[in-house]
C-alpha positions as semicolon CSV with decimal commas, in nm:
position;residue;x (nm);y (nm);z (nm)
1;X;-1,350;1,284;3,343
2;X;-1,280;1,074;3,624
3;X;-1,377;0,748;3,426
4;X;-1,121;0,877;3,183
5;X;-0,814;0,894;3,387
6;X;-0,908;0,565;3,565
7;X;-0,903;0,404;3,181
8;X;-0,532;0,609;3,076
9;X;-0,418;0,465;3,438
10;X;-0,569;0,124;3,342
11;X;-0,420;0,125;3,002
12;X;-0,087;0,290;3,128
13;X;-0,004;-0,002;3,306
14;X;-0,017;-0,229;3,052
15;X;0,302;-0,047;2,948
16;X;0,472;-0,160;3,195
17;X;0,426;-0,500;3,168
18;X;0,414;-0,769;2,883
19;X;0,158;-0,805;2,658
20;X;-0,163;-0,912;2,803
21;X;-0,434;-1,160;2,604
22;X;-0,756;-1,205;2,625
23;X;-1,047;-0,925;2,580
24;X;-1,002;-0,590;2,752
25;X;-1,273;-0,442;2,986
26;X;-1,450;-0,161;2,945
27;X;-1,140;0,080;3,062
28;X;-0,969;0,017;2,695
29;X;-1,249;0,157;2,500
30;X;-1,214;0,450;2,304
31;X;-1,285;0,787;2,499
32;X;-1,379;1,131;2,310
33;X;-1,098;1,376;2,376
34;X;-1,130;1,617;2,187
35;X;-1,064;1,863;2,396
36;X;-0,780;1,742;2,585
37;X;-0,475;1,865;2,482
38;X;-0,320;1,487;2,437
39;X;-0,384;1,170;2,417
40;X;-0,357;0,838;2,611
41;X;-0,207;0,500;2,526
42;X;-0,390;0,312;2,221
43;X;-0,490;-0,021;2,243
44;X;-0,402;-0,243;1,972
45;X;-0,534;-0,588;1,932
46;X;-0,382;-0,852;1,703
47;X;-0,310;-1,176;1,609
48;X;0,013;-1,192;1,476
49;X;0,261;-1,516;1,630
50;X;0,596;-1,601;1,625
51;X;0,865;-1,434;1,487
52;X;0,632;-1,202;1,318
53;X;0,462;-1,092;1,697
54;X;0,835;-1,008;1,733
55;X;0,877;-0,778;1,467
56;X;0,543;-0,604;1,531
57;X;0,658;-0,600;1,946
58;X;1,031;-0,381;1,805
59;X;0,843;-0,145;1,521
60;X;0,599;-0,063;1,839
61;X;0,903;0,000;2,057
62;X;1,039;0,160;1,807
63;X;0,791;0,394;1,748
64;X;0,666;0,434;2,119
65;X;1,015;0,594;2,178
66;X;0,962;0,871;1,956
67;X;0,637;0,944;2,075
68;X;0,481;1,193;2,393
69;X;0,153;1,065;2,391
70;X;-0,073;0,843;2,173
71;X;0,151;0,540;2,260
72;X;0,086;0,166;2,127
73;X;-0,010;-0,124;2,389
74;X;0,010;-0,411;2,189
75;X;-0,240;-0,681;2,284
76;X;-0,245;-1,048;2,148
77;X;-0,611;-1,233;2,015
78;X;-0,630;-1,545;1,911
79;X;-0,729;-1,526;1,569
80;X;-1,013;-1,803;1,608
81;X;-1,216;-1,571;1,894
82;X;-1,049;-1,255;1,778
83;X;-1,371;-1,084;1,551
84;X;-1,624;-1,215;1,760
85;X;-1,506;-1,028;2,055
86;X;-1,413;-0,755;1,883
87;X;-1,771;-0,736;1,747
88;X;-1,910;-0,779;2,131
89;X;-1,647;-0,545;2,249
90;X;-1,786;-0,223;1,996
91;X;-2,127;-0,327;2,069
92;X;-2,079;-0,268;2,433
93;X;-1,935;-0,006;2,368
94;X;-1,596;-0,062;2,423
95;X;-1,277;-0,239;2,221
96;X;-0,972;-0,122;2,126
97;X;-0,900;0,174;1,942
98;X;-0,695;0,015;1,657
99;X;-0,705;-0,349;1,491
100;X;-0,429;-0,560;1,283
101;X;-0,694;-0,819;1,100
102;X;-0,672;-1,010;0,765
103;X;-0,792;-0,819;0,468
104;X;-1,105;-1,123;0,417
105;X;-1,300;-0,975;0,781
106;X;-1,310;-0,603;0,620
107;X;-1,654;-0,694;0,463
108;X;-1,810;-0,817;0,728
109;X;-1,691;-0,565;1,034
110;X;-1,753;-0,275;0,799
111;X;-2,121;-0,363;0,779
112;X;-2,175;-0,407;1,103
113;X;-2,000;-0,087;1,182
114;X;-1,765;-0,200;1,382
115;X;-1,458;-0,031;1,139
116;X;-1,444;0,365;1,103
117;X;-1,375;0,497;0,699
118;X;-1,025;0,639;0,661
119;X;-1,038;0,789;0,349
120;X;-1,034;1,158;0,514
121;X;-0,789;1,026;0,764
122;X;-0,530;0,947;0,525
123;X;-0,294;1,190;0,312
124;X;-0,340;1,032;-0,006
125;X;0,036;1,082;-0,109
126;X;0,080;0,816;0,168
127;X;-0,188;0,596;0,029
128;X;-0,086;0,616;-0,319
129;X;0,224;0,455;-0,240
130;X;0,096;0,104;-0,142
131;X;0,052;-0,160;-0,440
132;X;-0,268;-0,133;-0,585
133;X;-0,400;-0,449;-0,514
134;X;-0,342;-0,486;-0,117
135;X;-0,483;-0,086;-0,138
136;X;-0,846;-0,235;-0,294
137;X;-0,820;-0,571;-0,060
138;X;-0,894;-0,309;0,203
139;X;-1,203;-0,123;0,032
140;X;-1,571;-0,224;0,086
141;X;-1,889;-0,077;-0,015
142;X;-2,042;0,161;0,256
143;X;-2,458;0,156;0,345
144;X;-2,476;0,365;0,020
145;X;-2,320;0,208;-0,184
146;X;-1,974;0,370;-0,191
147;X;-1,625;0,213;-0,180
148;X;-1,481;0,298;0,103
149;X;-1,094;0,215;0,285
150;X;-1,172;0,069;0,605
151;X;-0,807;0,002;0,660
152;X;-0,409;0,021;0,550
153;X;-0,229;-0,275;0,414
154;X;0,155;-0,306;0,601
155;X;0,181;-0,659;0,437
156;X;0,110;-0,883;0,193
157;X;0,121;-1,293;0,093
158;X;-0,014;-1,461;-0,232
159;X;0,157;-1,731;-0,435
160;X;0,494;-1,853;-0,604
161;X;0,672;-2,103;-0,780
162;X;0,909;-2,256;-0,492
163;X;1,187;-2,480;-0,643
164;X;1,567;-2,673;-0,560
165;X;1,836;-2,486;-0,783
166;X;2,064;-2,802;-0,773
167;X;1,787;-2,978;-0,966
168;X;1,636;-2,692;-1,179
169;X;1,874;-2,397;-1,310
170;X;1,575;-2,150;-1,464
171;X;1,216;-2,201;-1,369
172;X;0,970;-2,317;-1,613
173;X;0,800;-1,982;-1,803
174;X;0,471;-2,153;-1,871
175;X;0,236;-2,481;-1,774
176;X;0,368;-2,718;-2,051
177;X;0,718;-2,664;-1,955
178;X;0,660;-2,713;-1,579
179;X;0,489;-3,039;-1,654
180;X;0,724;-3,202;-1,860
181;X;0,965;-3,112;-1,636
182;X;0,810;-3,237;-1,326
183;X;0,790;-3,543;-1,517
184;X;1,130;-3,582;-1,670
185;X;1,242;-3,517;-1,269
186;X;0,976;-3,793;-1,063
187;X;1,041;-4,155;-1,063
188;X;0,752;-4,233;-0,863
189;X;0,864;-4,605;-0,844
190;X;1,146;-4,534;-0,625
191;X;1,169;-4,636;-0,301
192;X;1,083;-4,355;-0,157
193;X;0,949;-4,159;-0,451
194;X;1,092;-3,878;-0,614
195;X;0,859;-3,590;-0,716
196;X;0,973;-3,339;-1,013
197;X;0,631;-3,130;-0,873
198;X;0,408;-3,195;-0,643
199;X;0,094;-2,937;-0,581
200;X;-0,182;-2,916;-0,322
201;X;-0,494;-2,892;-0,566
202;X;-0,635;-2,693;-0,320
203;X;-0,882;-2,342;-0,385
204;X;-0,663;-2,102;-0,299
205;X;-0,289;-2,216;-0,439
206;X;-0,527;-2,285;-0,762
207;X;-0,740;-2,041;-0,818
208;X;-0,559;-1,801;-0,998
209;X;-0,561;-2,065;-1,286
210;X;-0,917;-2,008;-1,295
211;X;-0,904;-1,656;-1,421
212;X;-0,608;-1,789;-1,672
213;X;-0,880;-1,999;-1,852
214;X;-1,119;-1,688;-1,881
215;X;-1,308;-1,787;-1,605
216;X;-1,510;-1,595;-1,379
217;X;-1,721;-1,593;-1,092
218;X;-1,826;-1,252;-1,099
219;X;-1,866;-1,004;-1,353
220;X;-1,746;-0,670;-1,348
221;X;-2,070;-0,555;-1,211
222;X;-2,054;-0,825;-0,915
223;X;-2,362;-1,059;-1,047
224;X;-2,280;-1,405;-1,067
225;X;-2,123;-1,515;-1,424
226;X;-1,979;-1,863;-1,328
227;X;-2,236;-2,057;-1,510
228;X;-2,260;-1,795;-1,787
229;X;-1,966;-1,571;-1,941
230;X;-1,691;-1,739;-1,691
231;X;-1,879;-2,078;-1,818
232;X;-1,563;-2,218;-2,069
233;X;-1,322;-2,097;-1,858
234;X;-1,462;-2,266;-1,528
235;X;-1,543;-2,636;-1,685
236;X;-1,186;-2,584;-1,840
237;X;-1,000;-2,566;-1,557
238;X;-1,192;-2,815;-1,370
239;X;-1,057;-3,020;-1,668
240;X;-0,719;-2,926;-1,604
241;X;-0,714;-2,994;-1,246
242;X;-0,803;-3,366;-1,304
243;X;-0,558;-3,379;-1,534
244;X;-0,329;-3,276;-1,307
245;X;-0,454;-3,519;-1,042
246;X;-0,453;-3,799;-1,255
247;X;-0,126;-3,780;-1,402
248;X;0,081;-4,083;-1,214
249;X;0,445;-3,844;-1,287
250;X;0,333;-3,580;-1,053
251;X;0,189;-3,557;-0,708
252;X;-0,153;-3,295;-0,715
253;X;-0,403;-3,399;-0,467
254;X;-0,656;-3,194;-0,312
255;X;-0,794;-3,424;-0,102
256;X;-0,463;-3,541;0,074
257;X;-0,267;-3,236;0,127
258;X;-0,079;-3,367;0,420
259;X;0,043;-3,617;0,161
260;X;0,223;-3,311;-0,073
261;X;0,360;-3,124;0,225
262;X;0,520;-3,478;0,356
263;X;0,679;-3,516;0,062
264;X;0,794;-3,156;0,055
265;X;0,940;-3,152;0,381
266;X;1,090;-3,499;0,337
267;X;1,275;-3,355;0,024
268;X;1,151;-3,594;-0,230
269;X;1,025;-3,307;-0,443
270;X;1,154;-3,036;-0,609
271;X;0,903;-2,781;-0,698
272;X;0,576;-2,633;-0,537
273;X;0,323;-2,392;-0,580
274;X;0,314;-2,200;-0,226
275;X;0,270;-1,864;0,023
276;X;0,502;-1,660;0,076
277;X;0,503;-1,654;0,431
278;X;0,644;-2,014;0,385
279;X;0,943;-1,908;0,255
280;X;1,155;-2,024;0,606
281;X;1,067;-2,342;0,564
282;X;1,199;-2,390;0,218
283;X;1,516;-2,199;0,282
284;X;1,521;-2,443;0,583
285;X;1,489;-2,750;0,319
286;X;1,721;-2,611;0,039
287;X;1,921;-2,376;0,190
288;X;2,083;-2,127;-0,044
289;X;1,952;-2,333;-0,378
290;X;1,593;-2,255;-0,286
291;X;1,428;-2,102;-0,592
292;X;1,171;-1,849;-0,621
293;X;0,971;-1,744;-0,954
294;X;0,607;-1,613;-1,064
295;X;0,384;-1,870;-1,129
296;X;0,412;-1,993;-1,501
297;X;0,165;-1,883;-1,706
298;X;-0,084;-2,106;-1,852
299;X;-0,001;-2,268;-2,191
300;X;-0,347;-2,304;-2,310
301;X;-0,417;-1,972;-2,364
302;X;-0,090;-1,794;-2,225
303;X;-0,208;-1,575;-1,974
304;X;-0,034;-1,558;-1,660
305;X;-0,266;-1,662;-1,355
306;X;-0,407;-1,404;-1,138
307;X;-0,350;-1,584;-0,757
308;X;-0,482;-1,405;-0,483
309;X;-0,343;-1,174;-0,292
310;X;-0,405;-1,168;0,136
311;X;-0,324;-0,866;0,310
312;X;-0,318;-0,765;0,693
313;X;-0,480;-0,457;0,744
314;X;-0,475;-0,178;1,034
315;X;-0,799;-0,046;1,104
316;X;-0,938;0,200;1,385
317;X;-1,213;0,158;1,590
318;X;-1,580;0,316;1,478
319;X;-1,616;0,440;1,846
320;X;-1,246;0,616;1,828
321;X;-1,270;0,992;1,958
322;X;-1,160;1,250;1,755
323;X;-0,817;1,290;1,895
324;X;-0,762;0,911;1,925
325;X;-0,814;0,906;1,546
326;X;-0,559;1,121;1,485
327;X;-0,320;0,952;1,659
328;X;-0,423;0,600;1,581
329;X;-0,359;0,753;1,196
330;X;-0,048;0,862;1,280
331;X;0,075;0,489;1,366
332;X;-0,052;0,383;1,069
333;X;0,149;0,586;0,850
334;X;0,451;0,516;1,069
335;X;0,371;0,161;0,977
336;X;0,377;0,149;0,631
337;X;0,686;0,477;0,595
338;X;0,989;0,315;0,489
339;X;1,171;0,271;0,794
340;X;0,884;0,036;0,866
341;X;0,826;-0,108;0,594
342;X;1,188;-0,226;0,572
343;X;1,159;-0,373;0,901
344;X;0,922;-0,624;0,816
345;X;1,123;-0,703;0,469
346;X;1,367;-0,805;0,713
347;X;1,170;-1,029;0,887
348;X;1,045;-1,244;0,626
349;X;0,722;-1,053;0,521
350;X;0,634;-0,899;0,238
351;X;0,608;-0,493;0,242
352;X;0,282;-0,317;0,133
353;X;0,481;-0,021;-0,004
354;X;0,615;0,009;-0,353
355;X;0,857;0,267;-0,238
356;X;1,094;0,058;-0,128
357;X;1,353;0,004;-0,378
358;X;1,414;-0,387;-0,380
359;X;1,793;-0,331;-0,571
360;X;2,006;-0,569;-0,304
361;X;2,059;-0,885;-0,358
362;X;1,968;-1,028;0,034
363;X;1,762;-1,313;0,046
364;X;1,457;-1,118;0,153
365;X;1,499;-0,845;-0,168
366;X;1,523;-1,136;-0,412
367;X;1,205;-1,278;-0,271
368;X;1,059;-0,935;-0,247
369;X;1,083;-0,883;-0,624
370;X;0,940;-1,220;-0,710
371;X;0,652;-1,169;-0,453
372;X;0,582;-0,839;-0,590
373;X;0,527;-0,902;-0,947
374;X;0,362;-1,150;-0,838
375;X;0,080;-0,950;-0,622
376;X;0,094;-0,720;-0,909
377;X;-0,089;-1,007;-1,175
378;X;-0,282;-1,082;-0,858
379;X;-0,667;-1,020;-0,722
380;X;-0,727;-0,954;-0,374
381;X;-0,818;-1,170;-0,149
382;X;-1,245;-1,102;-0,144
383;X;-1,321;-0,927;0,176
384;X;-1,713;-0,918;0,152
385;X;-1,937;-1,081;0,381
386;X;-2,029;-1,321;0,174
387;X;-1,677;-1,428;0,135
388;X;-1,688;-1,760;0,332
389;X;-1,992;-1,889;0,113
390;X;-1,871;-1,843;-0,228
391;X;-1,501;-1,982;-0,088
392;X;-1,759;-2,264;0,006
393;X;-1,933;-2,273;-0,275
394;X;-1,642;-2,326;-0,560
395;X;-1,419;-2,542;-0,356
396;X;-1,728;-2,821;-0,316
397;X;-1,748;-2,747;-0,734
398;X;-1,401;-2,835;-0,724
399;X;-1,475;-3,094;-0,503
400;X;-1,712;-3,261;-0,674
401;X;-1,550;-3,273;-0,974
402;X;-1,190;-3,395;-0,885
403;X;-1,336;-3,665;-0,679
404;X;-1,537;-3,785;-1,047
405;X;-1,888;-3,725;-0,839
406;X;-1,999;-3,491;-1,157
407;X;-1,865;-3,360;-1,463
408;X;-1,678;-3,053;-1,455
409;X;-2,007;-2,917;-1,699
410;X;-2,274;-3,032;-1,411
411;X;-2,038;-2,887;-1,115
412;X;-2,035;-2,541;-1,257
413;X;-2,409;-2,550;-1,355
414;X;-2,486;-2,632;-0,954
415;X;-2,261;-2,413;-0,851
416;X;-2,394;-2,115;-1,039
417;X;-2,736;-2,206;-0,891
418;X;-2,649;-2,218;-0,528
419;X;-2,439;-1,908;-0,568
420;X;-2,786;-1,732;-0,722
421;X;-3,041;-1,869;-0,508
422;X;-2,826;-1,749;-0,217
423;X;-2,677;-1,378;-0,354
424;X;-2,960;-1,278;-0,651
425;X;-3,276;-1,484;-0,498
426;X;-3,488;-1,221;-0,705
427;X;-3,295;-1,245;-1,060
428;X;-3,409;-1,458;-1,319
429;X;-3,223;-1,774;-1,415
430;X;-2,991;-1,729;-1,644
């Protein structure tokens, strides 16, 4: 008992100051107290910057005044040491009692049970609520074998069509149209050229045009299908992209993005695949004629692309007491209720919930709609902890191909076998 009123004294006074960085001792882990009749500040670790740190430092203010106990202490992690010393920190023993991570680390934590399951935590009601796809960017497998939510989505970012209104009055509807009129709008022998589209090449603003050419790298039971049923599809779009790349009327690289975004920011072009939580910096180049729009869907065999769709997550400590749970749960639904939830609309990021209503016509609404059809077509972001290898895996493919090493047929045919001999080393080959 003593060691637990030297931790809420510890914790307390991190109240009264600003937010602290760095790893906590072993005074912020989570205590058992169940059978106290409240409970002490929570410690929150994240790795949220800028403007959006901001936001996150009000709602926390916000909802710190309505509370008795179970207060928030926000602390700030750099994202580039922030799971490995979370990971030390639960090992010890210790950590704090809730996290704000991306959606891709779920995977990994979970199986190292570092994350607690809040499927009993969580009314379902509340749950229900939040788009589909950030809900299952959150969901892993547990030890036997059952999907599990190992945390809450309050916000989301995947892909649009950026463009200038005063050159473009309706965004193109599919691939064909976007081209020839990225085309019609470069003259790439100006001095300095002018780009009618320009597009990072890169994995992740193209891989949704993977899955709009029938590709696949998985199949619906998780074994590898690249080289196999997602075989047409993959050497297809390979085929596109160096199309793309080698046309001289539009800037694609993948291998010189800084090239793209120069020209972006320099405003010699006029449309862009890109995130969403990029949206300040074209409403900083084009003021009120920025343009927002789904992707176009692909002319070849007019499907819309699936892009994928990242999500920060809130998740609560394995080592959380019983009490602590409760209120660590209770932030998180304050976090993604509407009053939240409209908060962070405001500030430029894109709501989990589809309760909100998105009828105004502010700048954030009108980018909320767009963003949220978007997610809707979308896949989430893989979360499994085999993640970074695969994301390895098909972006050398990709690689390989747009840099003429191998033909699109010979990168998939490699990739498939790395991607075997690494996740099914027993199967046969295909």
């Amino acid at each position: 008992m003593r060691c637990y009123l030297v931790a809420i004294l510890l914790i307390a006074a991190l109240l009264a100051g600003c937010e602290s960085r760095g790893a906590p001792d072993i005074s912020s882990a989570p205590t058992n107290v169940a059978n106290a009749p409240s409970v002490g500040p929570l410690l929150l670790w994240h790795g949220w910057s800028g403007s959006d740190r901001q936001a996150l430092g009000r709602l926390v203010e916000q909802y710190n005044r309505q509370q008795s106990d179970g207060r928030i202490v926000l602390q700030s992690v750099p994202l580039a040491s922030f799971a490995a010393e979370l990971r030390a920190s639960v090992a010890a023993g210790s950590g704090p009692h809730l996290i704000l991570i991306p959606n891709t680390w779920i995977g990994g934590l979970a199986e190292a049970g570092v994350l607690l399951p809040l499927d009993d935590l969580m009314p379902a009601q509340e749950i229900d609520a939040l788009l589909p796809v950030t809900l299952a960017s959150a969901q892993a497998d547990d030890v036997a074998g059952t999907v599990r939510l190992y945390g809450v989505p309050v916000r989301f970012d995947t892909l649009a069509l950026y463009y200038n209104a005063a050159n473009l009055t309706e965004p193109p509807a599919d691939t064909a149209t976007m081209l020839a009129i990225g085309r019609g709008l470069s003259d790439p022998e100006a001095q300095p050229p002018i780009w009618g589209l320009a597009l990072n090449l890169s994995h992740d603003n193209m891989i949704g045009y993977l899955y709009a050419f029938d590709g696949r790298i998985f199949d619906g039971d998780g074994r590898v299908a690249l080289g196999t049923t997602g075989r047409a599809g993959a050497e297809q779009w390979l085929s596109w992209l160096i199309e793309l790349q080698n046309d001289a009327r539009i800037l694609a690289r993948s291998e010189s993005s800084i090239l793209v975004d120069r020209e972006l920011k320099d405003r010699r072009a006029i449309m862009t695949f890109d995130w969403a939580h990029q949206m300040s910096v074209y409403r900083g180049l084009w003021g009120e004629q920025i343009g927002l729009a789904p992707l176009p869907r692909l002319s070849e065999t007019g499907q819309a692309p699936r892009p994928y769709v990242r999500t920060d997550v809130l998740a609560i400590n394995s080592l959380a007491g019983v009490n602590e749970r409760v209120a660590a749960a209770r932030f998180i639904r304050f976090m993604i209720s509407e009053e939240a939830q409209t908060i962070l609309l405001q500030s430029d990021m894109q709501p989990s919930s589809r309760r909100l209503a998105l009828t105004g016509d502010s700048p954030q609404e009108i980018a909320a709609r767009v963003f949220r059809i978007q997610a809707e077509q979308g896949l989430p972001m893989p979360n499994s902890s085999a993640r970074a290898f695969v994301e390895q895996e098909i972006k050398r493919m990709q690689r390989q191909a747009l840099l003429g090493l191998t033909t699109p047929a010979d990168a998939v045919t490699e990739a498939d076998r790395r991607l075997r001999e690494r996740l099914e080393p027993s199967a046969p080959a295909p």
